[in-house]
C-alpha positions, 0 to 999 in steps of 0.5 A, a space after each residue: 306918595 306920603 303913604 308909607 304903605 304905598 306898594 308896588 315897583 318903582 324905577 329908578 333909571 339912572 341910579 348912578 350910586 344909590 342915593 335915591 334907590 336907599 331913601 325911596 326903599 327906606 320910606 316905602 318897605 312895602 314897594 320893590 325898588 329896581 334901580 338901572 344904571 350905565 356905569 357897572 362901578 355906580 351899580 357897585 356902589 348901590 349894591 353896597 349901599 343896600 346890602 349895608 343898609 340891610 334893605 330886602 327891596 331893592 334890585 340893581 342892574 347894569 345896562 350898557 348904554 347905547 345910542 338912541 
């Protein structure tokens, strides 16, 4: 995954505040990266972090956590 022209969607489940969202949409603008989290307040925090940073290719959601 060195290909910077790498496309295509990617998902990071269990976001909590961005970290890994920010950097893998940053490395790879050609992907879409959906980032999911259960804390409502650490998807508040990503959406801050991509909206600050600029970045087109990131989409958040919040899903509550259930029991499996």
């Amino acid at each position: 995954m060195d290909d910077p022209a790498f496309s295509g969607f990617a998902l990071d489940l269990g976001c909590g505040p961005g970290d890994v969202t920010v950097r893998f949409a940053r490395a790879f603008p050609g992907c879409t990266v959906h980032a999911v989290d259960g804390s409502l307040a650490r998807i508040c925090k990503c959406n801050c972090k991509q909206s600050t940073a600029g970045w087109k290719n990131c989409d958040t959601a919040y899903r509550k956590k259930t029991a499996i």
